[in-house]
Backbone as XML, in Angstrom:
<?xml version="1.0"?>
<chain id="A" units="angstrom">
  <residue number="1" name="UNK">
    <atom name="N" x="-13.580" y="16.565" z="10.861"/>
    <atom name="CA" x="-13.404" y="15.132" z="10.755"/>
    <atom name="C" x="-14.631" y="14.404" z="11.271"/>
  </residue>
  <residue number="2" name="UNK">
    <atom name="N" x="-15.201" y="15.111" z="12.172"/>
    <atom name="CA" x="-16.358" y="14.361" z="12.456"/>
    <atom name="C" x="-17.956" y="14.587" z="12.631"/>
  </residue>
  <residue number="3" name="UNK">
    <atom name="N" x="-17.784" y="14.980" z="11.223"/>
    <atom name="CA" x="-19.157" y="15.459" z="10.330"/>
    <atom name="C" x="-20.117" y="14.528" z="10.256"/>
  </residue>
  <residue number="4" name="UNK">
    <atom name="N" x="-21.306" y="14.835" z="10.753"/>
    <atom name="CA" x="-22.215" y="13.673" z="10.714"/>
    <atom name="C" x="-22.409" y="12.849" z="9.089"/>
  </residue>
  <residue number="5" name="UNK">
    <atom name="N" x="-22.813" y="11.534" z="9.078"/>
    <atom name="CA" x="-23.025" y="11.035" z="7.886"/>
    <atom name="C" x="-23.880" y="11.064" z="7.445"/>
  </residue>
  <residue number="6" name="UNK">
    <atom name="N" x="-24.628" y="11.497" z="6.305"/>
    <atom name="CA" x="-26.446" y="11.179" z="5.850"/>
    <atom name="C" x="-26.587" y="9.325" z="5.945"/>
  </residue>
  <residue number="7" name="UNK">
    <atom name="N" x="-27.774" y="9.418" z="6.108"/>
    <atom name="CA" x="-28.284" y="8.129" z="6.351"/>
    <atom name="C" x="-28.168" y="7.276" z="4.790"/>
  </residue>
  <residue number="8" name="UNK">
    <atom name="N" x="-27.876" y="5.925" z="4.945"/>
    <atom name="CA" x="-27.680" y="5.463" z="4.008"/>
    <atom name="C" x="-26.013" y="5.371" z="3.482"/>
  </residue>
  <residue number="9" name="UNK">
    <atom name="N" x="-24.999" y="5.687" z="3.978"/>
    <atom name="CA" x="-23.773" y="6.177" z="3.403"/>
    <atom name="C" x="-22.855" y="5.068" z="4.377"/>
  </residue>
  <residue number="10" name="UNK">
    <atom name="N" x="-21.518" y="4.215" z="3.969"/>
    <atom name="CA" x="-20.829" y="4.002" z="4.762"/>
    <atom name="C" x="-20.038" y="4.826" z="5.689"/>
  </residue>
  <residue number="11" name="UNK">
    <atom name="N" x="-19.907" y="4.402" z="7.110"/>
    <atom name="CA" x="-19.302" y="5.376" z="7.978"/>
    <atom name="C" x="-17.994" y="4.016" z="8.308"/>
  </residue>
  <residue number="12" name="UNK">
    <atom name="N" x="-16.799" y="4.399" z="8.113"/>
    <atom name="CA" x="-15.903" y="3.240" z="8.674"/>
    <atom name="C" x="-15.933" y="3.163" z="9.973"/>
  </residue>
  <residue number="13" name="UNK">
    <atom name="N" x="-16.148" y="4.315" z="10.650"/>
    <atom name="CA" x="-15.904" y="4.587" z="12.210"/>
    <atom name="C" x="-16.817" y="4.063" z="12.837"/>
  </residue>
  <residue number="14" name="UNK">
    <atom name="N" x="-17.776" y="3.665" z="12.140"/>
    <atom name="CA" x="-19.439" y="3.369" z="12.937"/>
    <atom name="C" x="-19.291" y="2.209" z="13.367"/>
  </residue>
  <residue number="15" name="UNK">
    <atom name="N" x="-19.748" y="1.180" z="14.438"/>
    <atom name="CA" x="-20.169" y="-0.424" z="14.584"/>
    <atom name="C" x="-19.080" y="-0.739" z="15.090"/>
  </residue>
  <residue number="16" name="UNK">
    <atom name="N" x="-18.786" y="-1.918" z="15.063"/>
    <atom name="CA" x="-17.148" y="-2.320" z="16.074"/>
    <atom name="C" x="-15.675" y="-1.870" z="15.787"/>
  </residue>
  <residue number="17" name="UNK">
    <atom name="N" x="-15.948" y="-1.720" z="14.622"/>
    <atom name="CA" x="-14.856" y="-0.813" z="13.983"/>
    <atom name="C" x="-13.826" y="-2.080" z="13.027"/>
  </residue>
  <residue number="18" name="UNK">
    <atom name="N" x="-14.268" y="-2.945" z="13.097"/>
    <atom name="CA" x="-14.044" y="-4.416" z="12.440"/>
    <atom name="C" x="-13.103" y="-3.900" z="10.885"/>
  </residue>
  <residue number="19" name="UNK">
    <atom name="N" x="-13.929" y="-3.217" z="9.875"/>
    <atom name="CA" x="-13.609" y="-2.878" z="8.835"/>
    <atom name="C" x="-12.184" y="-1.727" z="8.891"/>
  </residue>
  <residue number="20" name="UNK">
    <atom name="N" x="-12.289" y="-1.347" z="9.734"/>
    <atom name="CA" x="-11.187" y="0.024" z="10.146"/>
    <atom name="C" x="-10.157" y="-0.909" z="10.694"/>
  </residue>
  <residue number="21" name="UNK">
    <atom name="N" x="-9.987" y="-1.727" z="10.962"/>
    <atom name="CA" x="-9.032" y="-2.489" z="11.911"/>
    <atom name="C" x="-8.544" y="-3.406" z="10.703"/>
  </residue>
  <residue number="22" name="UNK">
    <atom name="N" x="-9.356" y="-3.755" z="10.004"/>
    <atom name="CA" x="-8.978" y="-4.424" z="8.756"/>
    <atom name="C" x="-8.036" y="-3.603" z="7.887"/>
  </residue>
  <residue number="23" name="UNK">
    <atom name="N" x="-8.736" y="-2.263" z="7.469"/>
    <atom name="CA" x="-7.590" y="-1.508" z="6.223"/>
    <atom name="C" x="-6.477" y="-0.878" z="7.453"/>
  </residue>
  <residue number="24" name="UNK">
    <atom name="N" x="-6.799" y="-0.458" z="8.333"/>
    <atom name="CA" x="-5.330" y="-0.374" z="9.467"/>
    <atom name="C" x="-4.307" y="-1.707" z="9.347"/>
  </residue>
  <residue number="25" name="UNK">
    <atom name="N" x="-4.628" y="-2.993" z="9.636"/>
    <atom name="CA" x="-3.866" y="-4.189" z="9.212"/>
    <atom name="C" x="-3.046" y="-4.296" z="7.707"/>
  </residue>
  <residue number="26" name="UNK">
    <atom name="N" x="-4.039" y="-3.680" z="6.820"/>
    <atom name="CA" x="-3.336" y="-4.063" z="5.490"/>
    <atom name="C" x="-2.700" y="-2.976" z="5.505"/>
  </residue>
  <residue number="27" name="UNK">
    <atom name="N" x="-3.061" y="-1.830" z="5.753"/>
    <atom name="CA" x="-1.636" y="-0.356" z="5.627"/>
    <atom name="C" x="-0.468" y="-0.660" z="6.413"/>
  </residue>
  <residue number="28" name="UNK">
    <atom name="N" x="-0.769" y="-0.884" z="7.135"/>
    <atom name="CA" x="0.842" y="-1.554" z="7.636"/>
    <atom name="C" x="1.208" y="-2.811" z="7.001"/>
  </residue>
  <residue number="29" name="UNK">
    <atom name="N" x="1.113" y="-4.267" z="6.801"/>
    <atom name="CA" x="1.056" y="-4.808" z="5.684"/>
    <atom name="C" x="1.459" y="-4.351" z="4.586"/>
  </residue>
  <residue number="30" name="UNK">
    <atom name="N" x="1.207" y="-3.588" z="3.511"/>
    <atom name="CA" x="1.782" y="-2.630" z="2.646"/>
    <atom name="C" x="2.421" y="-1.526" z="2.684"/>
  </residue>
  <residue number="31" name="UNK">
    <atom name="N" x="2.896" y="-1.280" z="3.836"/>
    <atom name="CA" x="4.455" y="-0.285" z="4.133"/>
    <atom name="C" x="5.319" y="-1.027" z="4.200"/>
  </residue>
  <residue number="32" name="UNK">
    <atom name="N" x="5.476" y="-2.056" z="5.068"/>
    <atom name="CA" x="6.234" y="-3.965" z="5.786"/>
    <atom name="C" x="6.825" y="-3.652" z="4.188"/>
  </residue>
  <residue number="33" name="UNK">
    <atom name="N" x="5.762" y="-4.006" z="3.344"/>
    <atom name="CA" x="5.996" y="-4.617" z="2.219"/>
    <atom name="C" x="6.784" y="-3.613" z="1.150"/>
  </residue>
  <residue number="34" name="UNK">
    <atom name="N" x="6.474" y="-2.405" z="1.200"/>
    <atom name="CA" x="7.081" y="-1.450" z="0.339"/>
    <atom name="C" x="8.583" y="-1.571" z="0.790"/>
  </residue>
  <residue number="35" name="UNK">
    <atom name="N" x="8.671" y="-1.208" z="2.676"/>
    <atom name="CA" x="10.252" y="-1.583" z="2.482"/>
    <atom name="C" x="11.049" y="-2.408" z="2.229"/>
  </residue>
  <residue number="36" name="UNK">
    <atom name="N" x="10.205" y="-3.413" z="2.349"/>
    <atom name="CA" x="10.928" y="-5.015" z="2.070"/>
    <atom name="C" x="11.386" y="-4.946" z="0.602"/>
  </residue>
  <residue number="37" name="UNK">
    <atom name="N" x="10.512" y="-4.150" z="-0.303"/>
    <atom name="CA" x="10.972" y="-4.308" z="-1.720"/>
    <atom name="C" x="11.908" y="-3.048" z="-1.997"/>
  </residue>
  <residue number="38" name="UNK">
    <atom name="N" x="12.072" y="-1.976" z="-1.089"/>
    <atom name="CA" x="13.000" y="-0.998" z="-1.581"/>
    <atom name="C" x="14.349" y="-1.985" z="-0.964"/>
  </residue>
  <residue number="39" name="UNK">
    <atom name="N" x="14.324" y="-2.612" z="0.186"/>
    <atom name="CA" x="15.592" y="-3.631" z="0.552"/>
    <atom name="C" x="15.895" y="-3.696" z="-0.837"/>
  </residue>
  <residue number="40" name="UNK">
    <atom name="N" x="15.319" y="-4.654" z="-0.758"/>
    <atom name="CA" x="15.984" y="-6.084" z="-2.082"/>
    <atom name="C" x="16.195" y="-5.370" z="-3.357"/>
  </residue>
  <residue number="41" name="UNK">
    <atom name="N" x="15.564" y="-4.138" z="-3.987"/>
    <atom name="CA" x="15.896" y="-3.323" z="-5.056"/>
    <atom name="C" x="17.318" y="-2.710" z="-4.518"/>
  </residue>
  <residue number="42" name="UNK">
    <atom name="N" x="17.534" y="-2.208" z="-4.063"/>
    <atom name="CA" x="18.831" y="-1.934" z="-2.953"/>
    <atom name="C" x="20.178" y="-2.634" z="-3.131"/>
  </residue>
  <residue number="43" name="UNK">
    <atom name="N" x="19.743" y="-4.185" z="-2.265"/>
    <atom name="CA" x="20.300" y="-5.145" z="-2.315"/>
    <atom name="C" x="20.914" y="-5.701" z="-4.068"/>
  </residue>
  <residue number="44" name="UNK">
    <atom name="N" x="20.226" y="-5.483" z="-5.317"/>
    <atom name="CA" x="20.109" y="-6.023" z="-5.754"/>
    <atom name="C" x="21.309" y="-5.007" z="-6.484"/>
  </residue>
  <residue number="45" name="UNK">
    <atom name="N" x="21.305" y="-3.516" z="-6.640"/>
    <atom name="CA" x="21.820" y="-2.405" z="-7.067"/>
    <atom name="C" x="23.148" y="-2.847" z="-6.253"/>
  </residue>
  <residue number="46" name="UNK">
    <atom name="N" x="23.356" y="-3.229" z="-4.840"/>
    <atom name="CA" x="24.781" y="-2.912" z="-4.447"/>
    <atom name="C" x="24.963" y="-4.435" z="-4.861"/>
  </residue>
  <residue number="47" name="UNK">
    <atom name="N" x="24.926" y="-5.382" z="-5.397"/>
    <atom name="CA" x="25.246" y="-6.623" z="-5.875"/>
    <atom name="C" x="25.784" y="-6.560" z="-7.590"/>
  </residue>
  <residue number="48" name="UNK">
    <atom name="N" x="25.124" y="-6.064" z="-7.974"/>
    <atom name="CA" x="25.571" y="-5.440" z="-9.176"/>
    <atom name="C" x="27.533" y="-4.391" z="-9.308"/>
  </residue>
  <residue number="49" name="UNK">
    <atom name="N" x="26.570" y="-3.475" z="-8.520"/>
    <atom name="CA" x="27.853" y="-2.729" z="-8.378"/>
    <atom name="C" x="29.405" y="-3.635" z="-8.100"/>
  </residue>
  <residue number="50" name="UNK">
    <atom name="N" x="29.239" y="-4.315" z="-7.064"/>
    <atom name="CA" x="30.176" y="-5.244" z="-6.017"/>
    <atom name="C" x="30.718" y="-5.970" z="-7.577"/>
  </residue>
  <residue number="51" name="UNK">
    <atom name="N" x="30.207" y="-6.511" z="-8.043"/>
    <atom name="CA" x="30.282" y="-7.569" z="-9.451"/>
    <atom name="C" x="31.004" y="-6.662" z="-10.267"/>
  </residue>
  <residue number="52" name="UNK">
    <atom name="N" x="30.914" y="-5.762" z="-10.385"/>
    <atom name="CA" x="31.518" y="-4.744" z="-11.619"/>
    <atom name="C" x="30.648" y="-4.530" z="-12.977"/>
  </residue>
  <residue number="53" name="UNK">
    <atom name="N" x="29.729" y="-5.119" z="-12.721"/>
    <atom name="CA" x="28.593" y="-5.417" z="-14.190"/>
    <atom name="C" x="27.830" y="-4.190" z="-14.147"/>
  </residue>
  <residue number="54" name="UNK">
    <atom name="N" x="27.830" y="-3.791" z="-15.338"/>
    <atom name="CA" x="26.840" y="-2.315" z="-15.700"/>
    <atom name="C" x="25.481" y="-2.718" z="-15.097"/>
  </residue>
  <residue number="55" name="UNK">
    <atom name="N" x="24.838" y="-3.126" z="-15.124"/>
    <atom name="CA" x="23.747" y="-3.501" z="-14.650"/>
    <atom name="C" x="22.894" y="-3.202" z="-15.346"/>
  </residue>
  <residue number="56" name="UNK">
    <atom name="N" x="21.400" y="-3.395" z="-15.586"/>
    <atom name="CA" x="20.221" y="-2.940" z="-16.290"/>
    <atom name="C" x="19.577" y="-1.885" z="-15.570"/>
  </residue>
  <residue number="57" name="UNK">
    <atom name="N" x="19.395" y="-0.974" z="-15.718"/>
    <atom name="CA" x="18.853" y="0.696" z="-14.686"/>
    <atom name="C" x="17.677" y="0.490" z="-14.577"/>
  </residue>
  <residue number="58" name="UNK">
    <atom name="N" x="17.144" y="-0.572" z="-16.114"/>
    <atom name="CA" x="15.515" y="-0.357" z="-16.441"/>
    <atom name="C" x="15.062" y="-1.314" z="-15.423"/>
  </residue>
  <residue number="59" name="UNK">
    <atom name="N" x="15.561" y="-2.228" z="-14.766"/>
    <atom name="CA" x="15.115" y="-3.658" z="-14.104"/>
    <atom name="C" x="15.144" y="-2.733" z="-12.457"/>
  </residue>
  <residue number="60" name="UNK">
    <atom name="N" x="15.996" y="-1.656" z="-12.543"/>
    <atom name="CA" x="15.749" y="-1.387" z="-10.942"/>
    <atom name="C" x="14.968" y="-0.398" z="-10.669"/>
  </residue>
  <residue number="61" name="UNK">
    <atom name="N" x="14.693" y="0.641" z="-12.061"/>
    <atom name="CA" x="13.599" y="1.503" z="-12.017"/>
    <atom name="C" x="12.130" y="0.986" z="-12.549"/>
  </residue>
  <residue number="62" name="UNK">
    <atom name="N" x="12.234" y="-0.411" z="-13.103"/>
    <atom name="CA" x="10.715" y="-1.296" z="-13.013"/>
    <atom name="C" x="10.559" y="-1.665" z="-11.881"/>
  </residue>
  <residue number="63" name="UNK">
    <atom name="N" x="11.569" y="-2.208" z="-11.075"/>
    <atom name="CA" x="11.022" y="-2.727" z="-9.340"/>
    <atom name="C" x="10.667" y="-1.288" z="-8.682"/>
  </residue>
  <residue number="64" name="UNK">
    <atom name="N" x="11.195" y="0.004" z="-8.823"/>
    <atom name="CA" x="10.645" y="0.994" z="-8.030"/>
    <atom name="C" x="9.390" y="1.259" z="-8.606"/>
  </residue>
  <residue number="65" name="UNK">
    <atom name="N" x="9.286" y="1.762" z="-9.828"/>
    <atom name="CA" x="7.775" y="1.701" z="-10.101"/>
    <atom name="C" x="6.662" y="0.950" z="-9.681"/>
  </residue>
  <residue number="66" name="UNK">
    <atom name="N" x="7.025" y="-0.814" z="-9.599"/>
    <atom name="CA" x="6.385" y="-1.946" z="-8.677"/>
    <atom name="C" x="5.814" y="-1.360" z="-7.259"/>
  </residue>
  <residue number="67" name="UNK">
    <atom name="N" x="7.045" y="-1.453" z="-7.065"/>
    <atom name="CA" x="6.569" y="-0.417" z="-5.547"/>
    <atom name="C" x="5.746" y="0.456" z="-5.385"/>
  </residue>
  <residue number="68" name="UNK">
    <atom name="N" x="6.329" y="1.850" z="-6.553"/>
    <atom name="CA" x="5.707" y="2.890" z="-5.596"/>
    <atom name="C" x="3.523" y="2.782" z="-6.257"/>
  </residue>
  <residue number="69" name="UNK">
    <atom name="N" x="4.029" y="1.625" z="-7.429"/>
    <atom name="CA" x="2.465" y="1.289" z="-7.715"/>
    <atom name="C" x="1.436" y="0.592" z="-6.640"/>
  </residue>
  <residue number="70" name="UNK">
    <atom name="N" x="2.199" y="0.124" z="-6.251"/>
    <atom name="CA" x="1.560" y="-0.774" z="-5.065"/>
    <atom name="C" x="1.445" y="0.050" z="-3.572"/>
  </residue>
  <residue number="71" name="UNK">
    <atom name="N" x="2.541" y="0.750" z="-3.386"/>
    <atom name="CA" x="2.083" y="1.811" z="-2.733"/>
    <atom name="C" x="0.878" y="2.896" z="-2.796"/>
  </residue>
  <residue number="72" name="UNK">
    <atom name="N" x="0.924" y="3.298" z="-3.668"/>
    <atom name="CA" x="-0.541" y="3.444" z="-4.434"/>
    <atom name="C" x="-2.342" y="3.520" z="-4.119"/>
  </residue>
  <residue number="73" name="UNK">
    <atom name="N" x="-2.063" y="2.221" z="-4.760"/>
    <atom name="CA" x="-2.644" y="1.270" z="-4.398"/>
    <atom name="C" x="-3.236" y="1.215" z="-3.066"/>
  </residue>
  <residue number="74" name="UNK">
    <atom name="N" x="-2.102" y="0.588" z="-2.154"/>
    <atom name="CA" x="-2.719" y="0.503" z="-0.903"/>
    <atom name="C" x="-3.398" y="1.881" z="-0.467"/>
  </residue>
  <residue number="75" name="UNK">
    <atom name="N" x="-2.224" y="3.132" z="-0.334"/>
    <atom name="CA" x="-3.270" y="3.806" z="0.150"/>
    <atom name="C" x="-4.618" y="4.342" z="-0.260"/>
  </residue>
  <residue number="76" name="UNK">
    <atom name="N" x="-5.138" y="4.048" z="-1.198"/>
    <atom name="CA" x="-6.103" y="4.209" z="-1.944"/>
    <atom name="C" x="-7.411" y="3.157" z="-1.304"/>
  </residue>
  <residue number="77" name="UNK">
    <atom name="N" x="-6.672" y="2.479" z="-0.802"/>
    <atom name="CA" x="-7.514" y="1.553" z="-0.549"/>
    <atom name="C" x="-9.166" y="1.933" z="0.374"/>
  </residue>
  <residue number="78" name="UNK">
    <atom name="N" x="-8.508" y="2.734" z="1.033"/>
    <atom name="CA" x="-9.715" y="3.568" z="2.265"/>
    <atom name="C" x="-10.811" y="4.013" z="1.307"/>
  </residue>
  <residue number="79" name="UNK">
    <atom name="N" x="-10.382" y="4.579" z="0.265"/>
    <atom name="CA" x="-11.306" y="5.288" z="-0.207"/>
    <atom name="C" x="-12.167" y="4.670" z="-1.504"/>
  </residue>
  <residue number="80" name="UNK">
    <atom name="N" x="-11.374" y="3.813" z="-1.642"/>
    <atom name="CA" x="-11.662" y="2.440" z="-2.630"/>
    <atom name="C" x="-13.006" y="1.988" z="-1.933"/>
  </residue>
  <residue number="81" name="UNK">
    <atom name="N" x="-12.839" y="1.634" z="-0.665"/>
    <atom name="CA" x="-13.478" y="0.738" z="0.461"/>
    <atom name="C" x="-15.075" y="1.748" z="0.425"/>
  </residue>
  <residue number="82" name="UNK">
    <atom name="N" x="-14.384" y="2.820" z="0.504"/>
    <atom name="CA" x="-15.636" y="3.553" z="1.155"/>
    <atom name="C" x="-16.530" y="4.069" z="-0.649"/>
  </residue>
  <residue number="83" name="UNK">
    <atom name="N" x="-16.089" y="4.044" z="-1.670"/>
    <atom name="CA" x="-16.531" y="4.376" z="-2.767"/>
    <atom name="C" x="-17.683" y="2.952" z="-2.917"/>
  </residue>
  <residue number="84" name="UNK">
    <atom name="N" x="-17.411" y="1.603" z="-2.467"/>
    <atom name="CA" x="-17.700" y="0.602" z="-2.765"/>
    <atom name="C" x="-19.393" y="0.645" z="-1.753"/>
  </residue>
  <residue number="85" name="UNK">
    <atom name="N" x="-19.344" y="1.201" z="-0.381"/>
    <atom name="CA" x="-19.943" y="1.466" z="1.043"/>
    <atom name="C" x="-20.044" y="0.358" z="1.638"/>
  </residue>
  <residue number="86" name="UNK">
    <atom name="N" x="-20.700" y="0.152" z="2.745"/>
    <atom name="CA" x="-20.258" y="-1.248" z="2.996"/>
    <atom name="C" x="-20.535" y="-2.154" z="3.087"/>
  </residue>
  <residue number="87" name="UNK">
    <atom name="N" x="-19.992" y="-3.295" z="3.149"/>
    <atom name="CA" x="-19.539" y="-4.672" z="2.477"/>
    <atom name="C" x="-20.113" y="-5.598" z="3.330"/>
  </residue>
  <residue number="88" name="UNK">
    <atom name="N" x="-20.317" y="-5.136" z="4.715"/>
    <atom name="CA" x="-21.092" y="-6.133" z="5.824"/>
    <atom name="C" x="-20.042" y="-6.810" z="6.402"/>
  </residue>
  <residue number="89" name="UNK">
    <atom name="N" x="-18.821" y="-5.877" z="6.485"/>
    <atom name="CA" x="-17.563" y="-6.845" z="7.941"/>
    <atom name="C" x="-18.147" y="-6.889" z="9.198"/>
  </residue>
</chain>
């Protein structure tokens, strides 16, 4: 893990650590957020049920897909960050 870097290359770990504290903020931020939307997909499935209405399957397996896209996403983000090098936080 803590292989030196060639010169020229972003290191996240390097300098105040500003940028690392940043995608640490948004990964939590986008977990917050993943469960918040498995809630309400949830919520939305036992509201249905409660009602007696067949419900649409496709509307609750498009909000999980939402999710687990955005889940994704976020964690990708590190490496997104570091593909880009850096940005000057």
């Amino acid at each position: 893990m803590n292989r030196p870097v060639p010169p020229g290359q972003f290191n996240p770990l390097a300098g105040d650590g500003e940028a690392l504290d940043l995608l640490n903020l948004l990964a939590w931020c986008m977990t917050a957020a993943a469960v918040g939307g498995l809630i309400i997909v949830g919520i939305q499935m036992a509201i249905q049920l409660n009602r007696g209405t067949p419900g649409e399957e496709s509307d609750h397996f498009r909000g999980l897909a939402f999710i687990a896209l955005a889940c994704i996403l976020g964690a990708a983000a590190g490496p997104i960050v570091s593909i880009f090098g850096d940005l000057g936080l």
